[in-house]
GUSE-848889 format. One record per residue: residue number from 1; x, y, z of N, C-alpha, C in turn. Coordinates in steps of 0.2 Angstrom, whole numbers, plus 5000, padded with zeros to 4 digits. Example, Ala and Ser with C-alpha at 12.3 -4.5 7.8 and 13.67 -1.06 7.14 Angstrom:
<rs>
> 1	5066	4972	5039	5062	4978	5039	5066	4984	5039
> 2	5064	4989	5035	5068	4995	5036	5064	5000	5039
</rs>
This chain:
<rs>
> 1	5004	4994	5000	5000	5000	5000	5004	5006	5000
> 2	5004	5011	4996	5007	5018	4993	5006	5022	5000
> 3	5009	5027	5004	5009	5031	5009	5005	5035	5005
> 4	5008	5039	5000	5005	5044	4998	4997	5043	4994
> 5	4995	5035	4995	4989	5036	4991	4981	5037	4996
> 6	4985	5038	5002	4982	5039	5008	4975	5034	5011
> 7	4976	5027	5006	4972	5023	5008	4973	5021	5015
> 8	4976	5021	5018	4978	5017	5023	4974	5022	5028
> 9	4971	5026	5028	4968	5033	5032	4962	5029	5034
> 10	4957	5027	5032	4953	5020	5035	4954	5013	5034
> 11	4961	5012	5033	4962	5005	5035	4963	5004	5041
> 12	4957	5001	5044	4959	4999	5054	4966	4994	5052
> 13	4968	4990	5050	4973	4984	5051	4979	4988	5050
> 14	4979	4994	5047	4985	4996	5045	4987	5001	5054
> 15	4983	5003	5056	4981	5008	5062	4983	5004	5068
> 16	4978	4998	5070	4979	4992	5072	4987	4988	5074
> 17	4989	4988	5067	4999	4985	5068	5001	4991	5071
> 18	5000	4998	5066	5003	5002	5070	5005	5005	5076
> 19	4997	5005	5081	4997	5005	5088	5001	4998	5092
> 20	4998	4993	5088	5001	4987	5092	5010	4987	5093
> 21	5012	4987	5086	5020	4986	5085	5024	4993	5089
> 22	5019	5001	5090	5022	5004	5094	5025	5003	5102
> 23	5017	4999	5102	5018	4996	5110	5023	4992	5112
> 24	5023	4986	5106	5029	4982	5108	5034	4984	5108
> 25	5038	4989	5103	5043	4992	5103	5046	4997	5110
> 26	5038	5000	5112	5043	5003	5118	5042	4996	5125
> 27	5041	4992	5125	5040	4987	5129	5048	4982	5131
> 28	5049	4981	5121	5056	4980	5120	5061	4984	5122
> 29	5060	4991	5123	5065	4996	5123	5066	4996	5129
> 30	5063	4992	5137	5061	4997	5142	5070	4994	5143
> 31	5072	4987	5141	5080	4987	5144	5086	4991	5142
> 32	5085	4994	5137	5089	5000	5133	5087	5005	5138
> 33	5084	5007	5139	5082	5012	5142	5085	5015	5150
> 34	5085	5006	5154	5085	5005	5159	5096	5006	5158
> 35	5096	5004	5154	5102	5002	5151	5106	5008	5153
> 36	5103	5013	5147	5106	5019	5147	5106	5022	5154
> 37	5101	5023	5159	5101	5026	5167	5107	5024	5169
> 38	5110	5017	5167	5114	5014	5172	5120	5017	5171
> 39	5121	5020	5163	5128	5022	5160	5128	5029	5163
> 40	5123	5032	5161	5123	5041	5159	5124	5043	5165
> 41	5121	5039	5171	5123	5042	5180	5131	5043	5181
> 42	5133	5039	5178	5142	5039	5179	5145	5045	5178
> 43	5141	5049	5175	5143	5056	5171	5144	5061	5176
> 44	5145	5065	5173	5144	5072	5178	5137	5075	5177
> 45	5133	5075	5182	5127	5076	5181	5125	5082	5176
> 46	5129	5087	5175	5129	5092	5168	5127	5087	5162
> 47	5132	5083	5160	5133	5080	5155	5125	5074	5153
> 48	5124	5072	5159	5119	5065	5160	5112	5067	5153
> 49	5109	5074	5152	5106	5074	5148	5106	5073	5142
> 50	5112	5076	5140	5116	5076	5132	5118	5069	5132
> 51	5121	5065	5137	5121	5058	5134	5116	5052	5134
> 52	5109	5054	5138	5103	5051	5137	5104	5053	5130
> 53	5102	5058	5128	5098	5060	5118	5104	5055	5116
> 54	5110	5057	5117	5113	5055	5112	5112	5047	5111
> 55	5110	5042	5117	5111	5038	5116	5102	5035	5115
> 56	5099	5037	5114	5091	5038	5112	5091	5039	5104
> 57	5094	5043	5103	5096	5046	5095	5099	5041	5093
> 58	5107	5039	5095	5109	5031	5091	5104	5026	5091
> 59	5101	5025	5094	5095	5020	5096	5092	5021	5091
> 60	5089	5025	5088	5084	5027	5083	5086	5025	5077
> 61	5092	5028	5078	5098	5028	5070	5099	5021	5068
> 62	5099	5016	5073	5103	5011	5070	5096	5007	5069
> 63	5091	5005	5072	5084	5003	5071	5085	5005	5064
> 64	5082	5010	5063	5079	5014	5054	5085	5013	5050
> 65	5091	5013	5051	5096	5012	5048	5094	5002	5044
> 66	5093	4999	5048	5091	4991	5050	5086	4991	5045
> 67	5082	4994	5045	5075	4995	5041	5076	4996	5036
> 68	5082	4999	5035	5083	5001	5026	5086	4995	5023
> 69	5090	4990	5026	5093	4985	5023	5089	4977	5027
> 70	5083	4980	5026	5078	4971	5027	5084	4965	5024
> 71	5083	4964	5018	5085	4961	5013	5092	4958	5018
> 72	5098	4962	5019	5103	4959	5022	5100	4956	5031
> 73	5096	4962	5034	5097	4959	5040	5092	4950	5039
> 74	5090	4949	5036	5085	4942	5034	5092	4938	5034
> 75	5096	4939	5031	5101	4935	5028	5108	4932	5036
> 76	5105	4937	5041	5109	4936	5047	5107	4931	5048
> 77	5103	4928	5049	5098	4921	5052	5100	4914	5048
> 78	5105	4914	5042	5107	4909	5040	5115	4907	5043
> 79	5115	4901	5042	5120	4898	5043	5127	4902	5045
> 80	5131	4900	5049	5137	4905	5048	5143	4900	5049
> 81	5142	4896	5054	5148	4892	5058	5145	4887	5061
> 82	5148	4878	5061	5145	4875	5065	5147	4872	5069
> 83	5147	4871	5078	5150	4872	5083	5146	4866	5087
> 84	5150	4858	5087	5149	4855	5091	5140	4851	5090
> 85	5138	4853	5080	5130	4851	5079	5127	4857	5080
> 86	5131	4864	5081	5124	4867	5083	5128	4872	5080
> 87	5121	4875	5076	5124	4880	5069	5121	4888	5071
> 88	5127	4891	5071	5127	4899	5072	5125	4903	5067
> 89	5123	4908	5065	5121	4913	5062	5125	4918	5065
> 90	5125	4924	5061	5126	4930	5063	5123	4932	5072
> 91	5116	4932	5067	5110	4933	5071	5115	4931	5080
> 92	5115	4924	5078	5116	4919	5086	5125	4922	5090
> 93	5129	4924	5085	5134	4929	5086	5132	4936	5091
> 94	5128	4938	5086	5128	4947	5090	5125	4945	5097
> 95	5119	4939	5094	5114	4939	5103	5121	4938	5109
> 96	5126	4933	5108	5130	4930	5112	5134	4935	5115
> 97	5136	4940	5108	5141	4943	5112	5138	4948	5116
> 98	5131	4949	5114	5128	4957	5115	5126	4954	5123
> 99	5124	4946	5124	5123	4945	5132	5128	4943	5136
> 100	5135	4943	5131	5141	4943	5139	5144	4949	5139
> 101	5141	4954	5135	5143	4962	5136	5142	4963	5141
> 102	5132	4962	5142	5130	4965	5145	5129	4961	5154
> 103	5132	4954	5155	5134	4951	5162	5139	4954	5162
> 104	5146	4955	5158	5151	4958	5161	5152	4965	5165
> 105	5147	4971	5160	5145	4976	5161	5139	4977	5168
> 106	5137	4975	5169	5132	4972	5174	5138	4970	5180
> 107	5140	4964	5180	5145	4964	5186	5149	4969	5189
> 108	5150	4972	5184	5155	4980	5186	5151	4984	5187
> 109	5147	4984	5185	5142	4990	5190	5141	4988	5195
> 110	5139	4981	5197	5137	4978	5204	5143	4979	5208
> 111	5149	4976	5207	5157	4977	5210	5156	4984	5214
> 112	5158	4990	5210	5157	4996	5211	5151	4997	5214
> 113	5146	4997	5214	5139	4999	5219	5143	4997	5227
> 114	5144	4990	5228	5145	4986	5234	5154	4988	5236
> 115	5156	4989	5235	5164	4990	5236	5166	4997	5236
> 116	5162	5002	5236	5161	5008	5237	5165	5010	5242
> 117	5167	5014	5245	5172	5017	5250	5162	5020	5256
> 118	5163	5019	5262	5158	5021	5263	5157	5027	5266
> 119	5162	5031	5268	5164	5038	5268	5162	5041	5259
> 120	5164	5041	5255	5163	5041	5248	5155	5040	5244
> 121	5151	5042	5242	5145	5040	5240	5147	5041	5233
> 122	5151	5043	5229	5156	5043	5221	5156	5034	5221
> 123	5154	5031	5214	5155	5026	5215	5163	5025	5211
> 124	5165	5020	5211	5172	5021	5211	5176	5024	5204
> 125	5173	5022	5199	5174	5022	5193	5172	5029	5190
> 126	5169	5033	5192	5162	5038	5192	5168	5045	5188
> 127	5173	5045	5192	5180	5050	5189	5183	5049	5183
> 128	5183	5042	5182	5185	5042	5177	5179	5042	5170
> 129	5175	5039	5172	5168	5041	5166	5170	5047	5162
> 130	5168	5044	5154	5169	5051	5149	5161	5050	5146
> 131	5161	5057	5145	5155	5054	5138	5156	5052	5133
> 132	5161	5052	5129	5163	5047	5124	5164	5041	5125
> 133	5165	5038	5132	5164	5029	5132	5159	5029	5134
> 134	5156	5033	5137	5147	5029	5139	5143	5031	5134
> 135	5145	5035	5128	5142	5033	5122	5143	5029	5118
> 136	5149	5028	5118	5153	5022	5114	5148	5014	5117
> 137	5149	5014	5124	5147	5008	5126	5138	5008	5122
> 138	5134	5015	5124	5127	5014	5123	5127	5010	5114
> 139	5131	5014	5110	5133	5012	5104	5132	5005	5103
> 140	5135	5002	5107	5138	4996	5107	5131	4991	5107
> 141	5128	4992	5111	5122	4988	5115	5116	4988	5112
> 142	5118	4995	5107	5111	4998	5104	5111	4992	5098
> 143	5114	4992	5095	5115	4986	5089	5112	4980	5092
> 144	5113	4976	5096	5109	4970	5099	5102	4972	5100
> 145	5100	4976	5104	5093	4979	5104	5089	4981	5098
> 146	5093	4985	5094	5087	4984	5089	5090	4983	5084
> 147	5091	4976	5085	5090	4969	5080	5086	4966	5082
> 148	5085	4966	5090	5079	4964	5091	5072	4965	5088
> 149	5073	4974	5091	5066	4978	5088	5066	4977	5081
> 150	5070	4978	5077	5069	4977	5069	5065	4970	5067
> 151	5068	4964	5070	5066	4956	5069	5058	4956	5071
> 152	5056	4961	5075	5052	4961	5078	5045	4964	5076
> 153	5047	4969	5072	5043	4976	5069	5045	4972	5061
> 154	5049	4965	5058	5047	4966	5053	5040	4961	5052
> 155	5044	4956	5059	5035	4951	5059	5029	4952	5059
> 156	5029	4959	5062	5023	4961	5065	5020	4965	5059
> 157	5023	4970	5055	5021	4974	5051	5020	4972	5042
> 158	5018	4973	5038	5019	4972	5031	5021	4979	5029
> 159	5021	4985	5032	5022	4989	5025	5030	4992	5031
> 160	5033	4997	5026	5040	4995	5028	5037	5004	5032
> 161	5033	5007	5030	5032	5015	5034	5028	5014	5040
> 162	5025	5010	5041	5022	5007	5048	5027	5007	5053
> 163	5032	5001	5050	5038	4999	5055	5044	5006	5058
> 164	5043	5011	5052	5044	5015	5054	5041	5021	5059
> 165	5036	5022	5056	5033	5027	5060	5031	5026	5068
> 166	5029	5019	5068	5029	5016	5077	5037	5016	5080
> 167	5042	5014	5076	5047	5016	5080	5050	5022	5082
> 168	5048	5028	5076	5050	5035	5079	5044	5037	5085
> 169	5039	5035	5086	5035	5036	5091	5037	5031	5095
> 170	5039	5026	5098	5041	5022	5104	5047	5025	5107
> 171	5050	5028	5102	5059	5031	5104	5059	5038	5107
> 172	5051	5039	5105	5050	5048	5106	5047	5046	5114
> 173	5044	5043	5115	5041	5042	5120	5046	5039	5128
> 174	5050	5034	5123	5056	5033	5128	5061	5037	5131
> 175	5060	5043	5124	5065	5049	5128	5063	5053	5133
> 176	5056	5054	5130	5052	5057	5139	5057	5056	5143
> 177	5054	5049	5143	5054	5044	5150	5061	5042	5153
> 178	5068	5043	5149	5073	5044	5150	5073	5046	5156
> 179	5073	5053	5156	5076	5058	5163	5073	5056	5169
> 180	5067	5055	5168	5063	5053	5176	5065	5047	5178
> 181	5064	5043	5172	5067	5035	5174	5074	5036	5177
> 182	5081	5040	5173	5087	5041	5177	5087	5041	5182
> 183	5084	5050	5185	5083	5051	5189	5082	5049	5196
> 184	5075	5045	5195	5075	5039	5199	5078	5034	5203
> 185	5082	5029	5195	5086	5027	5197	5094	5030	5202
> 186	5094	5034	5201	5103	5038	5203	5099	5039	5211
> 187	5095	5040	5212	5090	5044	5218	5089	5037	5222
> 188	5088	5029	5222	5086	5024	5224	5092	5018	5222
> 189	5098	5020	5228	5102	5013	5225	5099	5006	5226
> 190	5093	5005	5230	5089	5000	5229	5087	4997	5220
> 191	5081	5003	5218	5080	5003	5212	5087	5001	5208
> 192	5093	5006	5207	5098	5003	5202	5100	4998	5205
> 193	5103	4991	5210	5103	4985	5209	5097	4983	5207
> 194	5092	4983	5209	5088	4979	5204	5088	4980	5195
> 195	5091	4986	5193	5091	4988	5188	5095	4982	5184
> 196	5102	4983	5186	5105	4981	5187	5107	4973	5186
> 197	5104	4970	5189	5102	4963	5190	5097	4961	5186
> 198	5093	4964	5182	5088	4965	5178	5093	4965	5171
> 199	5097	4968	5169	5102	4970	5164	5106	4961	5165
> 200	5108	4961	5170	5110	4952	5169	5107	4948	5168
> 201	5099	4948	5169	5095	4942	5166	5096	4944	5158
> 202	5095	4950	5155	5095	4951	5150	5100	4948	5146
> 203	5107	4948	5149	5113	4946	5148	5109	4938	5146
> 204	5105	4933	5151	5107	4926	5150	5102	4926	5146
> 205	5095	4929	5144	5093	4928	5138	5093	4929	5134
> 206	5099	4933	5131	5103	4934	5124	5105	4929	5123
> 207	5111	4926	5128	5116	4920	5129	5112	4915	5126
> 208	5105	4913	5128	5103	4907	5127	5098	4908	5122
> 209	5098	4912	5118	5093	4912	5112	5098	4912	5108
> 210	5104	4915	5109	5110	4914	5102	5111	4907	5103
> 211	5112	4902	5107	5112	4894	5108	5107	4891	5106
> 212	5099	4896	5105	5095	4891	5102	5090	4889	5107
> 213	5092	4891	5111	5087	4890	5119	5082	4894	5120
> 214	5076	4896	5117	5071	4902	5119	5068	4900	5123
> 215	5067	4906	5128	5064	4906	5133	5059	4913	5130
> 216	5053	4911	5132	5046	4915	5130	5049	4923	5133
> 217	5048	4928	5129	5049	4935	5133	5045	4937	5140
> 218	5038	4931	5139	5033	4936	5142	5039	4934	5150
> 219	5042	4928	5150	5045	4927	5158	5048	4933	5160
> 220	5053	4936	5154	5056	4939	5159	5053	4947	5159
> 221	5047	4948	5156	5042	4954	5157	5039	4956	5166
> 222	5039	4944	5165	5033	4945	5172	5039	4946	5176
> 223	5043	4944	5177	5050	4945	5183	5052	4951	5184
> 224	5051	4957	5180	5053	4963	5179	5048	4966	5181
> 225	5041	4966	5182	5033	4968	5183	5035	4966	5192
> 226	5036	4960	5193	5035	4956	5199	5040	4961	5205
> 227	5047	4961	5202	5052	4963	5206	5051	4971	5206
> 228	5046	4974	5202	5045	4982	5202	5042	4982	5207
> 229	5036	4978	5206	5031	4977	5212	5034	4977	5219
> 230	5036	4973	5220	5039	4972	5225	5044	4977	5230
> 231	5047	4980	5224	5051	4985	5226	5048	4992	5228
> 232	5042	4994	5223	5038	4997	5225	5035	4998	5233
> 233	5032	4990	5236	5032	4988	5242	5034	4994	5248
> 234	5042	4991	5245	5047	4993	5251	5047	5000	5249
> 235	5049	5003	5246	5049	5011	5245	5042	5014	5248
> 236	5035	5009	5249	5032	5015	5251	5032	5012	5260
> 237	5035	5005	5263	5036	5005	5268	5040	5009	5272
> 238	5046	5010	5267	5051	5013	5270	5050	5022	5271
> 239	5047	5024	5265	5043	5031	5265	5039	5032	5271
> 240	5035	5026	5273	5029	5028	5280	5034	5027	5285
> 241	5037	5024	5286	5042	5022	5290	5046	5029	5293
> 242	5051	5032	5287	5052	5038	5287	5047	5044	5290
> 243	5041	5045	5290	5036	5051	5287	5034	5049	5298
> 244	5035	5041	5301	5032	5043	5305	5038	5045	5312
> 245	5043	5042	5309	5048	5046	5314	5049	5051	5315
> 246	5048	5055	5309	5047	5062	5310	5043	5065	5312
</rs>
């Protein structure tokens, strides 16, 4: 169907994928997102809102950039290498390494949370942060993720301006949501371990869908709903807690 023939203006099914695949996309996006809070906080707070865009902006670039070249990303899912009976693709490549990026990078944030000097509330590494490597890394991680979104947005959508336009609205909406979400998490080192810990499940269900292992997404949605929940709990016991000592 032609954009400019403007038929699509009373197609519900076209209206229908659009709303749907925007939802997914910012759903899929919530770990990038969560991602970026964990990077940008390292910054000097000056810096933390120029490298949220920036690393919002690459996210965007490299998705649409994906979109232009279907044809090639189709061809990541074929055969590459065969290891032991069990045959790798590209595809099975970038998830692996983009999930032991991201347990490595996870572990060294957790390391530095906990080992912390406790006269010091600077996490250790925090001095040395630049915004060119915490954009470099955002860079890095942004390419697993939306390989995701694009495999995602191409199953779901038939026409290729759909999958476009739900993803410039998913990424417009996650930008809002950036700063409140950083915010937040820099504000609650409860929230960033979980954050945190959440970013290392992510790690192991890369790992095991580049091996071939799928584990349903909705799991680790409900673990990430459940454990927010949870945390919520304590944040308003601790809050009343708070409110009645005073």
């Amino acid at each position: 169907m032609d954009f400019l023939s403007f038929n699509w203006v009373t197609d519900a099914s076209i209206w229908l994928s659009l709303v749907t695949l925007a939802g997914l996309e910012i759903v899929l996006g919530i770990d990038n997102i969560v991602f970026i809070a964990i990077l940008t906080n390292r910054l000097p707070e000056a810096q933390r809102p120029a490298a949220r865009k920036a690393g919002m902006a690459m996210a965007l670039l490299t998705r649409l950039a994906l979109l232009s070249v279907l044809a090639w990303v189709a061809t990541l899912t074929q055969p590459l290498v065969t290891i032991a009976g069990l045959a790798l693709s590209w595809r099975d490549v970038i998830l692996l390494a983009g999930g032991l990026f991201l347990l490595v990078k996870a572990t060294h944030e957790i390391h530095n949370e906990v080992e912390v000097d406790e006269q010091d509330s600077t996490p250790a590494d925090a001095a040395t942060a630049t915004f060119g490597a915490v954009v470099a890394q955002v860079a890095v991680i942004d390419i697993i993720f939306s390989l995701d979104s694009v495999i995602t947005a191409v199953g779901m959508a038939e026409h290729l301006w759909v999958m476009v336009v739900a993803i410039v609205i998913a990424m417009a909406l996650m930008l809002a949501a950036s700063t409140p979400l950083s915010n937040f998490v820099s504000n609650h080192p409860t929230v960033k371990m979980l954050a945190l810990s959440f970013l290392m499940m992510i790690g192991v269900f890369l790992i095991a869908d580049g091996l071939h292992f799928h584990i349903p997404k909705g799991y680790l949605y409900f673990s990430l709903a459940f454990s927010i929940a949870v945390e919520a709990l304590n944040y308003t016991v601790r809050r009343r807690r708070r409110a009645a000592r005073a």
